[in-house]
N, C-alpha and C positions, 0 to 999 in steps of 0.2 A: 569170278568174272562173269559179265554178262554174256548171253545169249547172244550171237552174232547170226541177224536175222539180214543182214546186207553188207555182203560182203565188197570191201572197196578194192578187191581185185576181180576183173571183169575179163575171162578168156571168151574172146570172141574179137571177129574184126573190127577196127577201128582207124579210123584215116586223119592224115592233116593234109593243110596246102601249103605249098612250100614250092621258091621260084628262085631260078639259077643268078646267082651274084654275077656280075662281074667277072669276077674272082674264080667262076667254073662252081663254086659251093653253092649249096642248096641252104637255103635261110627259109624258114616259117615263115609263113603271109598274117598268120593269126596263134594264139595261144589256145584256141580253140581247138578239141579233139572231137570228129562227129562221128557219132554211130553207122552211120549209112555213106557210102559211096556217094548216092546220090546228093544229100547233102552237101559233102565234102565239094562236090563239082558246080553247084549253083553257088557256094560262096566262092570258090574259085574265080566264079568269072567277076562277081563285086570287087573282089579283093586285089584282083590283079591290075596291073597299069599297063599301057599301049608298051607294046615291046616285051611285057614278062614273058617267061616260059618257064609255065606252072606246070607240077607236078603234084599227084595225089598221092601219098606215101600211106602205105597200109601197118598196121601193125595188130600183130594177132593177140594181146592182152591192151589193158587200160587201166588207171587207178582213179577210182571216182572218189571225191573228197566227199564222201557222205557217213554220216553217222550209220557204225554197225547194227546199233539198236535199234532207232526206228526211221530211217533212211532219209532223215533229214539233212540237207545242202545248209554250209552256211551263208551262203546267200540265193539268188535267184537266177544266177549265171549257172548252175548244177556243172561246174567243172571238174571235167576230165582231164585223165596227163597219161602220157606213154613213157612217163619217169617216175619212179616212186622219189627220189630226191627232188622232182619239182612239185611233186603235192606238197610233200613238209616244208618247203618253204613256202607255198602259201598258205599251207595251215597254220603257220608261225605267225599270221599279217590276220587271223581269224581269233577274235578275243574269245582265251576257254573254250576250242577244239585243240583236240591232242591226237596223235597219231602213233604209233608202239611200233616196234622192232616186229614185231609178228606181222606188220601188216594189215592194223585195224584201224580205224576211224573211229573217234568218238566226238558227240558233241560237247558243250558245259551241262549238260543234262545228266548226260549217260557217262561221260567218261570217271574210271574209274579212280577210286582214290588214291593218291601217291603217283599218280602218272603225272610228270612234269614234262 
């Protein structure tokens, strides 16, 4: 197994923005997960429409879709998820990235052999 030089679990604070339904429930504004509070609150006010009431929901890990090896994204959006079942499914939609039970990311570069 290779060296796992980035790991795509990330313990530290992580936010989304997310605004009340109708319905009383809280729906995501974006798929988007930001590092910084700050962040999180400047897209807030984009994302939001006349009437929403937008919340910033915190979460203390994240799982970044990055290559363990050499920390490469497969694309240029470097997405995060506060789900590890919503990275595998977009690693599924990323041709030759694979993702292990343990928790790892690999790209078609690095990932290893027999990992389907």
């Amino acid at each position: 197994m290779s060296q796992v030089n980035y790991p795509a679990v990330v313990h530290a604070p992580h936010f989304v923005v997310e605004k009340l339904t109708d319905r009383g429930r809280l729906q995501r504004l974006s798929a988007r997960v930001y590092s910084s509070r700050e962040d999180a609150e400047t897209w807030s006010s984009v994302l939001r429409e006349s009437g929403d009431v937008v919340f910033i929901a915190e979460y203390s890990i994240a799982y970044y879709a990055r290559c363990g090896v050499c920390g490469e994204f497969p694309d240029t959006e470097r997405m995060r998820f506060v789900d590890w079942t919503e990275l595998t499914h977009y690693l599924a939609q990323e041709p030759g990235w694979g993702c292990t039970s343990e928790q790892l990311v690999f790209c078609p570069t690095h990932r290893p052999f027999g990992e389907e």
